[in-house]
C-alpha positions in Angstrom: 16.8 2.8 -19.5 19.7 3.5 -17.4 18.9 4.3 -13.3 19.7 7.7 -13.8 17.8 8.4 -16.9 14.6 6.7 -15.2 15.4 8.3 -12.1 15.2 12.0 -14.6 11.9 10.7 -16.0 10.4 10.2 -13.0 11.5 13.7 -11.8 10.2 15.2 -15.0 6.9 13.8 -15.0 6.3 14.8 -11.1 7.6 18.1 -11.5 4.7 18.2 -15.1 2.0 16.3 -12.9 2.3 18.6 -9.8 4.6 21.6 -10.5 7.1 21.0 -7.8 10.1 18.6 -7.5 9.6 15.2 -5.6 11.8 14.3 -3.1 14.7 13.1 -3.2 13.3 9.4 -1.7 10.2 9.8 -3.2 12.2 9.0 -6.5 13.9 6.4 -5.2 11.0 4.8 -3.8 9.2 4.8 -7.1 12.1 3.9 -9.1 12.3 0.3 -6.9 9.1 -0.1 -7.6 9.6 0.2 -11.4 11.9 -2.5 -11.0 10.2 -4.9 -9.1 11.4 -4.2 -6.0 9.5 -4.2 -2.4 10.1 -1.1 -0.1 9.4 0.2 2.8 9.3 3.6 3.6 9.5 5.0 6.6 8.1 8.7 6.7 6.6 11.2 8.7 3.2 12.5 8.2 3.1 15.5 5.9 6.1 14.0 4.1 3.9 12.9 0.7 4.0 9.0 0.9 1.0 8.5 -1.1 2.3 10.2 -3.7 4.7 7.5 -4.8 2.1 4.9 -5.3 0.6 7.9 -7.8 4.1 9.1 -9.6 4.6 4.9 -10.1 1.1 4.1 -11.7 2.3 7.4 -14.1 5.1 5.9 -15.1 3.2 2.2 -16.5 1.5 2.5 -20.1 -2.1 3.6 -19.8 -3.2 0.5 -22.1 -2.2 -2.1 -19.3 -5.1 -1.2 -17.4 -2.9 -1.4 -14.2 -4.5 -1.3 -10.9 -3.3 -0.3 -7.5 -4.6 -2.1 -4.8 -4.4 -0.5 -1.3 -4.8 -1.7 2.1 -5.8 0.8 4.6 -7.5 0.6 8.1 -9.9 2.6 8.2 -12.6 3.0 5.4 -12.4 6.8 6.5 -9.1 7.2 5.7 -9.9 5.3 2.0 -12.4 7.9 1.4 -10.3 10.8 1.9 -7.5 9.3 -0.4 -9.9 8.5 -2.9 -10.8 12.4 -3.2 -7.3 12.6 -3.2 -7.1 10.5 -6.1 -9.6 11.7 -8.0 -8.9 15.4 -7.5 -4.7 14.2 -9.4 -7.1 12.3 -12.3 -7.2 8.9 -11.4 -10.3 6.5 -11.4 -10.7 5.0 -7.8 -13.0 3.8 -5.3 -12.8 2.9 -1.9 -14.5 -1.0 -1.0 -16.2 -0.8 1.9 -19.6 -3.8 3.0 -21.7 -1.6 1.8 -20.5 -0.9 -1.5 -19.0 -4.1 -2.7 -21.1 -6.0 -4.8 -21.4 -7.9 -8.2 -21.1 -5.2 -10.4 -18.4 -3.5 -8.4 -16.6 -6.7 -8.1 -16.3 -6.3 -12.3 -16.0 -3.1 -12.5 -12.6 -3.7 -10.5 -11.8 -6.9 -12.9 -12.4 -4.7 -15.6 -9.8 -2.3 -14.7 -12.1 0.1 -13.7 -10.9 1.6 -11.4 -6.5 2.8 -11.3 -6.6 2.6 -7.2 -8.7 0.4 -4.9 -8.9 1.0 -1.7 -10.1 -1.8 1.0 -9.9 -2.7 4.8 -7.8 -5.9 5.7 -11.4 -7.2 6.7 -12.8 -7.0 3.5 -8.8 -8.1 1.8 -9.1 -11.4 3.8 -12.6 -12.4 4.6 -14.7 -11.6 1.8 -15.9 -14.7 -0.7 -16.3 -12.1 -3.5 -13.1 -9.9 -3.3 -11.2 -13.2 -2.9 -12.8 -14.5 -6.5 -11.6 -11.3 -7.4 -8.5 -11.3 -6.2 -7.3 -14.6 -7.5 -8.1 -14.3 -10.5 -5.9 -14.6 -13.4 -7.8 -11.2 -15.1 -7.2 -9.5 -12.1 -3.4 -10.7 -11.0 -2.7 -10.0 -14.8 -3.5 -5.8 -14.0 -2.3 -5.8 -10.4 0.5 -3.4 -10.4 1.5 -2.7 -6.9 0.1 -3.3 -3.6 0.2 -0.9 -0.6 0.3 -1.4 3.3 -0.9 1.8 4.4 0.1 2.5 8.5 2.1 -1.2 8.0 3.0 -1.3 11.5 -0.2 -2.1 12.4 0.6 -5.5 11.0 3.2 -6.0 14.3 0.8 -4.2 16.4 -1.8 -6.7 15.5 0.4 -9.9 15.8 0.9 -9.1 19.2 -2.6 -9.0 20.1 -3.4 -12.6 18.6 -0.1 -13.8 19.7 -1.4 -12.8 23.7 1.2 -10.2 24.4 0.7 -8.7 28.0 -0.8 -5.6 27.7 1.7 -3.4 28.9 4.0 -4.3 26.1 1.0 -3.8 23.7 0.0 -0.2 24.7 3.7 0.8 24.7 3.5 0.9 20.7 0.2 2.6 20.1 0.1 5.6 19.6 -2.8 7.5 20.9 -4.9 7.5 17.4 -4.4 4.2 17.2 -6.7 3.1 19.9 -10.1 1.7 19.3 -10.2 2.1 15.4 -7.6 -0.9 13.9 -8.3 -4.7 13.5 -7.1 -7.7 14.0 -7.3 -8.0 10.3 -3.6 -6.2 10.0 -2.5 -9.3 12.0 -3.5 -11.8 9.5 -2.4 -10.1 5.7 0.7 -12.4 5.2 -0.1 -15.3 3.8 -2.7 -13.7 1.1 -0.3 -11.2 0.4 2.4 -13.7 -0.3 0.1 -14.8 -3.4 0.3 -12.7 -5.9 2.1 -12.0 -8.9 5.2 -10.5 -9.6 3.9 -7.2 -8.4 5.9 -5.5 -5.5 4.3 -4.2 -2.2 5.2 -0.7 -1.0 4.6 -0.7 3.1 4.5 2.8 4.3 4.3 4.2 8.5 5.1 6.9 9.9 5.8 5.4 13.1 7.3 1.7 13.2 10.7 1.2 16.1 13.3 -1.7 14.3 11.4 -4.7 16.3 8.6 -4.0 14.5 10.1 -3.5 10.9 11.9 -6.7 11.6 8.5 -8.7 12.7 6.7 -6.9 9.8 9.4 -8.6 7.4 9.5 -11.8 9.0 5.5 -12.0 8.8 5.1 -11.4 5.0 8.3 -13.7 4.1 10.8 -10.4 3.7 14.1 -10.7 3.9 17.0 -8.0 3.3 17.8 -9.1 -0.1 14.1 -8.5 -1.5 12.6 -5.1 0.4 15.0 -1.8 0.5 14.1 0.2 3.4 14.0 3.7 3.1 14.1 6.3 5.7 13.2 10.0 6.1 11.9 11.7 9.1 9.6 9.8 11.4 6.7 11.2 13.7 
C-alpha cells in the first residue's frame, strides 16, 4: 500500500471510529508506526495524543491478538485512560501492586487485554511482569509501546545523576512535583529489549536538551525516531 493510500485509510477509519477527521499529525504519527518507525510527538494537552496509539492498534488484524503496552506515571492517570479505552471498545486494564497477580499476568499473555497500562515501577522491578514481559508469547503480540509524559525520563536522570537542585526545579512543571519516580530514570535499558515493535514517546512539555537526553538514553538516534511537533503547553 502506497503512503498515501495508507495515509487515506487511516483517515477513513478515524473519521468511521469517531466521526470527525484526525489531525493532520495524528495520521502521520500512526502511519510511522505502521511502518516500524519510533516517534515522538510533541503536543499540547487537549491536542488528542492518545488517540494515535488507538487509530494504530485499528489499523493491525484483530486475529494477531496485538497488545499495547503503556507506561504512565501515575496509576491515576492509567485509570482514567483505561475508561477511556473501554468507552472507544477496547479490552484494557491498568497494572497497579494490587491488581497484578498470576491470573492477571495470563490474562495479559493471553492477549487479553488490547492496552496495558503500568507504572515504570511495576515495568522494571517486578519478578512477575518481567516473566511476562520476556516472554516469547508475549514479545510475539507486543505491538507498540508508549512513554506517556516521556520527559519525565530526562527529568528523572537528573535526579539520579545529582543535578543541583536549581537546575532540576527549572524543568518541572508545577504538577509534576511530588507524584513521578525515579522509575522514569531507569526505562532504557528494558525498553531496548524488545522486538521489532516501535515506541511512540508522547509530552506535552519537553525543551530540545531534554528530547536530545531522552534519545540518547533509550539508544535513539535521528535516523530511527521522527519527531513530530504540534503545539506545546
Amino acid at each position: 500500500m502506497s503512503d498515501k493510500r495508507l495515509k487515506e485509510h487511516i483517515a477513513s477509519t478515524s473519521m468511521t471510529r469517531y466521526g470527525q477527521p484526525s489531525k493532520e499529525l495524528q495520521l502521520k504519527a500512526v502511519e510511522n508506526l505502521i511502518n516500524g518507525r519510533n516517534t515522538f510527538v510533541l503536543a499540547g494537552t487537549g491536542f488528542g495524543k492518545s488517540r494515535i496509539a488507538e487509530l494504530f492498534h485499528r489499523m493491525i488484524p484483530d486475529e494477531t491478538g496485538a497488545v499495547i503496552l503503556v507506561l504512565n506515571p501515575l496509576d491515576s492517570l492509567g485509570d482514567n485512560q483505561v475508561a477511556e479505552k473501554k468507552a472507544a471498545g477496547f479490552t484494557t486494564i491498568n497494572l497497579t501492586k494490587l491488581k497484578f497477580n498470576l491470573q492477571t499476568a495470563k490474562e495479559i499473555s493471553n492477549g487479553d487485554y488490547q492496552f496495558v497500562y503500568l507504572s515504570p515501577e511495576i515495568f522494571l522491578n517486578s519478578k512477575l511482569f518481567e516473566t511476562v514481559y520476556y516472554s516469547p508469547k508475549f514479545q510475539k503480540r507486543l505491538a507498540l509501546i508508549v512513554v506517556d509524559e516521556a520527559h519525565m525520563i530526562w527529568i528523572w536522570g537528573l535526579v539520579e545523576s545529582g543535578a543541583p537542585g536549581k537546575s532540576i526545579s527549572a524543568h518541572f512543571r508545577h504538577e509534576d512535583y511530588g507524584i513521578f519516580r525515579p522509575s522514569y530514570g531507569k526505562l532504557g535499558p528494558q525498553l531496548l529489549f524488545r522486538n521489532d515493535a516501535p515506541l511512540l514517546l508522547l509530552s506535552a512539555t519537553c525543551r530540545p536538551v531534554a528530547v536530545e537526553a531522552i534519545k540518547k538514553s533509550l539508544k535513539l538516534t535521528d535516523d530511527n525516531v521522527d519527531m513530530l511537533h504540534a503545539e506545546l503547553t
